[in-house]
C-alpha positions in Angstrom: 0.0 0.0 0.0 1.3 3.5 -0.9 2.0 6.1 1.5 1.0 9.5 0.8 3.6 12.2 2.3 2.5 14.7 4.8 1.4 17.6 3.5 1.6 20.8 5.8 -0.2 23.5 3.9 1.4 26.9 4.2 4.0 29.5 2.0 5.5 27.1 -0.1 7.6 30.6 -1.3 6.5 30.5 -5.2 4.0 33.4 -6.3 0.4 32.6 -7.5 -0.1 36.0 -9.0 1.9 39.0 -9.0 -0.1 41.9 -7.3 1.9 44.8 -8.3 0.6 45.7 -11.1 0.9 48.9 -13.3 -2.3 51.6 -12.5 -2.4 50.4 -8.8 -2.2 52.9 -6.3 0.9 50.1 -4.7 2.2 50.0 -7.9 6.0 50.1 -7.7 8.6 49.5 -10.7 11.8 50.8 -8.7 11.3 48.8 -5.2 8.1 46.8 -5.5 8.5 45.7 -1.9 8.8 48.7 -0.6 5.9 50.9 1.4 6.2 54.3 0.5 3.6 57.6 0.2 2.7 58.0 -2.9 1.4 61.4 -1.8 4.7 62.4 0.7 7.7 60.7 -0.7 9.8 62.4 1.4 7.8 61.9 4.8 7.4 66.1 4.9 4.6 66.6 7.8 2.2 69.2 6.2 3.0 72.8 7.6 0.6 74.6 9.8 -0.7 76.6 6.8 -1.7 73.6 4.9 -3.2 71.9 8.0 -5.2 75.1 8.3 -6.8 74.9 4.9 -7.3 71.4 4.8 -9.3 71.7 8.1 -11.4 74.7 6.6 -12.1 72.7 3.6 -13.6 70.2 5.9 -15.6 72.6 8.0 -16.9 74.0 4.7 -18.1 70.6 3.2 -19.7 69.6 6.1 -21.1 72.8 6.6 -22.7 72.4 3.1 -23.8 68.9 3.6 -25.6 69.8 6.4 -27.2 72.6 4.9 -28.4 70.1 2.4 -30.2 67.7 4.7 -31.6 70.7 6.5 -33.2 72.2 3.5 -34.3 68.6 2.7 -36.1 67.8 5.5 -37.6 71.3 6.1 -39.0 71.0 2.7 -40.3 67.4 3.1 -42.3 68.7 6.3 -43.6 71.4 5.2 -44.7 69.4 2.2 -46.3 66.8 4.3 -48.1 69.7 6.8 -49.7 70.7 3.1 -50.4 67.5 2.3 -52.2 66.7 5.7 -54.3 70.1 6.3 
């Protein structure tokens, strides 16, 4: 009767499919093992100017999404209080 070898299932070491691949945000042709930025290269923390803008751009998208659901929801009552009276 023929033994079968034992079999322990894990990284064998031989790649099933290459993941770096070209248009990928990981994408890297120099060092494709390496885990750089893509937006910082350099590791540069943002100065307190840019901070500043980014966090007013925030404040002034949310301020505009809010606006939104407000005007939304005022308008869907008051359509409904027509709609009821």
């Amino acid at each position: 009767m023929k033994t079968k070898p034992n079999f322990i299932p894990g990284d064998d070491g031989h790649t099933v499919s290459n993941m770096n691949v070209e248009g990928m945000p990981w994408y890297r042709e120099d060092k494709p093992g390496c885990s750089g930025t893509a937006q910082n290269p350099d590791n540069n923390p943002p100065s307190w100017k840019e901070s500043f803008q980014a966090m007013g751009a925030v404040w002034k998208a949310s301020f505009l999404i809010t606006a939104v659901y407000s005007l939304i929801i005022i308008l869907v009552i008051l359509f409904l209080i027509q709609l009821w009276s």
